[in-house]
C-alpha positions as CSV (number, residue, x, y, z in Angstrom):
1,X,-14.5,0.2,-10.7
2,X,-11.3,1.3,-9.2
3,X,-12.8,0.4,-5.6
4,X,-15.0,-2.8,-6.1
5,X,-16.0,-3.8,-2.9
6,X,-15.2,-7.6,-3.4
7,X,-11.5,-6.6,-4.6
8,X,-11.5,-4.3,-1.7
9,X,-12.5,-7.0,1.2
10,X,-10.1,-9.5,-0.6
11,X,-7.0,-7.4,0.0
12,X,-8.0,-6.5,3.2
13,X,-9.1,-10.1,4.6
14,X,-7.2,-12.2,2.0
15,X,-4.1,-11.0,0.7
16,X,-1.9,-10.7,3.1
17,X,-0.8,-9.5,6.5
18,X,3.0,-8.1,5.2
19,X,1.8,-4.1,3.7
20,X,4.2,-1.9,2.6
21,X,3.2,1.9,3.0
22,X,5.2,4.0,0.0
23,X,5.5,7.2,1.6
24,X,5.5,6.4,5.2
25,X,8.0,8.5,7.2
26,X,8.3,8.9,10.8
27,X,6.1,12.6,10.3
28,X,3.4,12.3,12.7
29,X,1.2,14.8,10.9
30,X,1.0,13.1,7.3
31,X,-1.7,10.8,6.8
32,X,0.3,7.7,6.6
33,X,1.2,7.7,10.0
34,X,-2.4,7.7,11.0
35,X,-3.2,4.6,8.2
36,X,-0.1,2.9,9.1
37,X,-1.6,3.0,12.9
38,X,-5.0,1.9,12.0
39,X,-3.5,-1.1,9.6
40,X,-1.3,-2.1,12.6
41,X,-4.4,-2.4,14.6
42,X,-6.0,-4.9,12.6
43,X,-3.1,-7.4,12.7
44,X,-1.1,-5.8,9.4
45,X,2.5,-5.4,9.7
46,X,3.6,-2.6,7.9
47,X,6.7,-1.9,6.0
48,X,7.6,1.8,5.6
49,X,9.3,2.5,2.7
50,X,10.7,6.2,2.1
51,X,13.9,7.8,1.3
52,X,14.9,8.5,4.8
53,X,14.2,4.6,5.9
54,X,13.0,5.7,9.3
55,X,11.6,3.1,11.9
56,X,7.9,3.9,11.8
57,X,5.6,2.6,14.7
58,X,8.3,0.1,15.7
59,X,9.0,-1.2,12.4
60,X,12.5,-1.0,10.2
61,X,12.0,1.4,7.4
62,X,13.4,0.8,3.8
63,X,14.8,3.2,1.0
64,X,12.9,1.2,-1.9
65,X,10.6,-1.5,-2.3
66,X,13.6,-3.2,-3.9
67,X,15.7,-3.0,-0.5
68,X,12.9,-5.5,1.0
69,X,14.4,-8.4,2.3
70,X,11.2,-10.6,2.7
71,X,7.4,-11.0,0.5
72,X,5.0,-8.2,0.5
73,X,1.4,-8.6,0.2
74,X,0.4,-5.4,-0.4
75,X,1.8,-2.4,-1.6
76,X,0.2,1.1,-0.2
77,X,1.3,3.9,-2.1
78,X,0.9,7.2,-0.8
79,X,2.9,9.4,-3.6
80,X,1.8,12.1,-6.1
81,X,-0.5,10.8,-8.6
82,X,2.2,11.3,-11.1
83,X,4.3,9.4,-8.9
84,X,2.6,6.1,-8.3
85,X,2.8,4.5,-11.7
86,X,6.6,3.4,-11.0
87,X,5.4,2.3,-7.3
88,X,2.8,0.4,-9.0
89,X,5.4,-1.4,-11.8
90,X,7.9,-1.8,-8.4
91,X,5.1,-3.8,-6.5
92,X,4.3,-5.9,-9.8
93,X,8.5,-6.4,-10.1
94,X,8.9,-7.8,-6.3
95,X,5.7,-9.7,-6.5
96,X,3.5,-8.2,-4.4
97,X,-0.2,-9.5,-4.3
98,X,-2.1,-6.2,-4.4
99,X,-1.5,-2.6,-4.9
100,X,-3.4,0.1,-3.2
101,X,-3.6,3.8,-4.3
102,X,-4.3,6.1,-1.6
103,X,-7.1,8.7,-1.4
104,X,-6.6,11.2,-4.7
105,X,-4.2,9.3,-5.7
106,X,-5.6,7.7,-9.5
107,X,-3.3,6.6,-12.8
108,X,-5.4,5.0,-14.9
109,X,-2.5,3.2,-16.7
110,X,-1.1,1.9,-14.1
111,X,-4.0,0.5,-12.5
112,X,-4.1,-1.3,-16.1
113,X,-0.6,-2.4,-16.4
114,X,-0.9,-4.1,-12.7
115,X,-4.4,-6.0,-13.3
116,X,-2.8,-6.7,-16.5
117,X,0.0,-8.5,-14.6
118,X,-2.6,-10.3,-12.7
119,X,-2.7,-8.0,-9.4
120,X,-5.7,-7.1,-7.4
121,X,-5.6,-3.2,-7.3
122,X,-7.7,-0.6,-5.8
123,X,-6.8,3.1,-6.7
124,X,-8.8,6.3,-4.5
125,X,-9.2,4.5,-1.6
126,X,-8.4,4.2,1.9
127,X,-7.7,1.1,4.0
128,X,-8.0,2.7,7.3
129,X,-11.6,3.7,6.4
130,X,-12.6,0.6,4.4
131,X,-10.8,-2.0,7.1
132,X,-13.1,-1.2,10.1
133,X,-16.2,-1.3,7.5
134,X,-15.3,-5.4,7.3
135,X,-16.9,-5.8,10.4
């Protein structure tokens, strides 16, 4: 349910290029790093978006969703499960397309309130294993 392959292919081939990664920080050993890479390498910009709004893999970090100056497709949050309902009420606030909830990261809620509000969502997830599985 919460990772439907259809809803899964149509954020990664239809939703949009413009992803930004919740959590992303400049910390080559956290998993975002590695996702943000692989996302990169199938023609995604990413957006990293953490407290310290570091440059990540050549792009300008921001503090908040919020302090996005431009449309994002998809929102990628990798935060504490009790964490990404806010991230997922942000992304429906800016008007992002699609919300994706990292690996272990699951709020049942919040996957409701953002279909609700007419988002795609996938929740448990990965994009940088599901991407290359596109073909």
């Amino acid at each position: 349910m919460y990772g439907d392959p259809a809803t899964i292919r149509k954020i990664l081939s239809e939703s949009g290029d413009t992803w930004a990664i919740v959590g992303l920080s400049s910390n080559e050993r956290r998993a975002a790093y590695g996702v943000a890479d692989v996302l990169q390498r199938y023609g995604k910009r990413i957006v990293p978006v953490h407290p310290k709004a570091e440059t990540v893999h050549g792009e300008k970090g921001y503090a908040s969703l919020e302090d996005i100056p431009f449309d994002v497709d998809v929102v990628d949050a990798f935060v504490n499960s009790d964490l990404a309902g806010p991230v997922a009420d942000e992304a429906v606030a800016i008007g992002a397309k699609a919300v994706w909830f990292q690996l272990g990261v699951i709020d049942e809620a919040a996957y409701d309130r953002t279909r609700a509000a007419g988002l795609d969502m996938v929740m448990d997830r990965c994009p940088a294993i599901e991407i290359p599985r596109l073909g």
